[in-house]
PASEBA-1860 file (N, C-alpha, C; in nm, 3 decimals):
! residues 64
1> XXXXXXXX> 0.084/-0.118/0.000/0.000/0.000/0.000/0.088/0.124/0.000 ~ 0.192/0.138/-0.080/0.234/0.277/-0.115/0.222/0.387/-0.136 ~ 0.069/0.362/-0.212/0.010/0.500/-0.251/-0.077/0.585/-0.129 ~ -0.051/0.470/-0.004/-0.101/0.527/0.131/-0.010/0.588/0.220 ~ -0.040/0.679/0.307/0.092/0.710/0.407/0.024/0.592/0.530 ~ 0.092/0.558/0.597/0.107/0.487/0.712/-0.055/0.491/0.814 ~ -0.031/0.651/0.825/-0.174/0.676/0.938/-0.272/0.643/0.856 ~ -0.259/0.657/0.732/-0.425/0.666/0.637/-0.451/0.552/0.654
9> XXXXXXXX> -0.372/0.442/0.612/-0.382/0.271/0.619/-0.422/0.251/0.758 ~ -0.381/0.290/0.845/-0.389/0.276/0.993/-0.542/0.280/1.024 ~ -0.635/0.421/0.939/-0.761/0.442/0.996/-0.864/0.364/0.914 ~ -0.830/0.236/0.793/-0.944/0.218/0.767/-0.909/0.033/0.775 ~ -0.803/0.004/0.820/-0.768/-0.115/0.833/-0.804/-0.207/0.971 ~ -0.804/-0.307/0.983/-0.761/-0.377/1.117/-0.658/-0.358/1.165 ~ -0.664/-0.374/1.279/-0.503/-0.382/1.327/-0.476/-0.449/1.480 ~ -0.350/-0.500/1.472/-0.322/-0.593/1.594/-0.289/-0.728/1.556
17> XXXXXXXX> -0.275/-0.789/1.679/-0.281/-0.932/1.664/-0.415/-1.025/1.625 ~ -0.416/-1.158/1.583/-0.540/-1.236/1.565/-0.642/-1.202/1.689 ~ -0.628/-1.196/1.756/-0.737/-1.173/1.884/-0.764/-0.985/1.907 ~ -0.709/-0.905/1.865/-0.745/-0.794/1.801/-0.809/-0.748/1.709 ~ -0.799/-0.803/1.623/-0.882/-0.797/1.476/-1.010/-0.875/1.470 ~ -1.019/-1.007/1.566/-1.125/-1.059/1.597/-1.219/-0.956/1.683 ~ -1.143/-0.900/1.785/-1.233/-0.826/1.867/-1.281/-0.650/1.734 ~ -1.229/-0.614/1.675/-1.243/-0.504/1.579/-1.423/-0.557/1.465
25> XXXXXXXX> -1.367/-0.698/1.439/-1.470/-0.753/1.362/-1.600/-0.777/1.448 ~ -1.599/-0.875/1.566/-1.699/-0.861/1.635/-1.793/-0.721/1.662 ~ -1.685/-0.630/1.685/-1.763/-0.517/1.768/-1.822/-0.456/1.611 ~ -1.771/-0.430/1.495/-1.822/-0.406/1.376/-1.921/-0.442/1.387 ~ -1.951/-0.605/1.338/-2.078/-0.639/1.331/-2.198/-0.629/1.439 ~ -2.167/-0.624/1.571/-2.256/-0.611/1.669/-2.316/-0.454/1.633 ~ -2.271/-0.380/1.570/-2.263/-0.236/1.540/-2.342/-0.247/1.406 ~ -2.348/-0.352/1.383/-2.449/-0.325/1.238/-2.361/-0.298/1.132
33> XXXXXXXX> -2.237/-0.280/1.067/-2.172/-0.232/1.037/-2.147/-0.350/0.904 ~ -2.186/-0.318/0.754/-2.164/-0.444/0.716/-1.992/-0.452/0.674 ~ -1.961/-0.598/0.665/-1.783/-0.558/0.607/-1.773/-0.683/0.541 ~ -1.694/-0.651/0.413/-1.723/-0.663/0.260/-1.566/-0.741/0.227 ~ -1.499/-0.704/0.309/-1.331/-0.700/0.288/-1.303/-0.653/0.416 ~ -1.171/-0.736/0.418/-1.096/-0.742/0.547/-0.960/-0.724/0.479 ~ -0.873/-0.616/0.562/-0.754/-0.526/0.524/-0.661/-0.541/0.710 ~ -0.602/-0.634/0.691/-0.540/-0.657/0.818/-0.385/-0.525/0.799
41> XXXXXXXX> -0.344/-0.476/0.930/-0.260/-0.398/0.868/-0.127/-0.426/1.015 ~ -0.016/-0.459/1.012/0.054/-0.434/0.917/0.029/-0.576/0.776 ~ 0.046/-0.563/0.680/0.013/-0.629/0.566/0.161/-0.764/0.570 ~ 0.088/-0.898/0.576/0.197/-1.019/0.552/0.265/-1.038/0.459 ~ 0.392/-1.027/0.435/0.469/-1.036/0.315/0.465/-1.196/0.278 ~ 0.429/-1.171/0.154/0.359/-1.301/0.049/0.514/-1.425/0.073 ~ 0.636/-1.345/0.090/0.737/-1.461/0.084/0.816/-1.489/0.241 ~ 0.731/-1.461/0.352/0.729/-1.477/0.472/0.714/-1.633/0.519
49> XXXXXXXX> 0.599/-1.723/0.407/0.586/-1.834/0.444/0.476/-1.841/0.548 ~ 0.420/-1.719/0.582/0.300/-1.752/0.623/0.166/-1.758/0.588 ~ 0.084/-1.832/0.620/-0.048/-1.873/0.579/-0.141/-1.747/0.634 ~ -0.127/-1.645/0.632/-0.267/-1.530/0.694/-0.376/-1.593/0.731 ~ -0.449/-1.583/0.584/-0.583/-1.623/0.599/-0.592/-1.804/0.669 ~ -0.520/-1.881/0.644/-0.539/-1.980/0.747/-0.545/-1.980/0.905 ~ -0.429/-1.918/0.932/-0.383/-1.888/1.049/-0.484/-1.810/1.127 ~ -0.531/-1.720/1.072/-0.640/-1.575/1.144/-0.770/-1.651/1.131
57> XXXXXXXX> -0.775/-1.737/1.020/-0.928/-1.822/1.020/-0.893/-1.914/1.156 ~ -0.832/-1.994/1.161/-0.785/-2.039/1.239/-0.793/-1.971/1.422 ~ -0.743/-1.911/1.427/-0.684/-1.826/1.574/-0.897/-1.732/1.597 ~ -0.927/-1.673/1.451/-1.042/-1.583/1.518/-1.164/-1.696/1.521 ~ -1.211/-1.801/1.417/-1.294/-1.936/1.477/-1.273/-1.918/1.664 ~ -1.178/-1.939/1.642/-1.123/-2.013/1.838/-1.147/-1.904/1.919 ~ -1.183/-1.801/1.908/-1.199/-1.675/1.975/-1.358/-1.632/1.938 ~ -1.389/-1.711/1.861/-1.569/-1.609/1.823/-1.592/-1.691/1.936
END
């Protein structure tokens, strides 16, 4: 996200750990709030070797 400065990404993203972003999503939806796309931030580098979306499916399941 380059074409963003840092804070801008900051205010429309998730942010935190798996149990942060779970609690961001919960309180969204309890809020009525519909969400369309999920923008975790800081953003996982693709050659990190990690699984995101497994892992966060994973970790926020176990936390709803």
């Amino acid at each position: 996200m380059r074409f963003l400065s840092a804070r801008a990404a900051d205010e429309f993203a998730l942010f935190g750990s798996f149990g942060d972003i779970t609690e961001q999503l919960r309180n969204m939806l309890e809020a009525g709030i519909p969400v369309g796309t999920v923008l975790p931030r800081p953003m996982v580098l693709p050659d990190t070797g990690v699984d995101y979306v497994e892992d966060f499916a994973s970790n926020a399941t176990a936390n709803w």
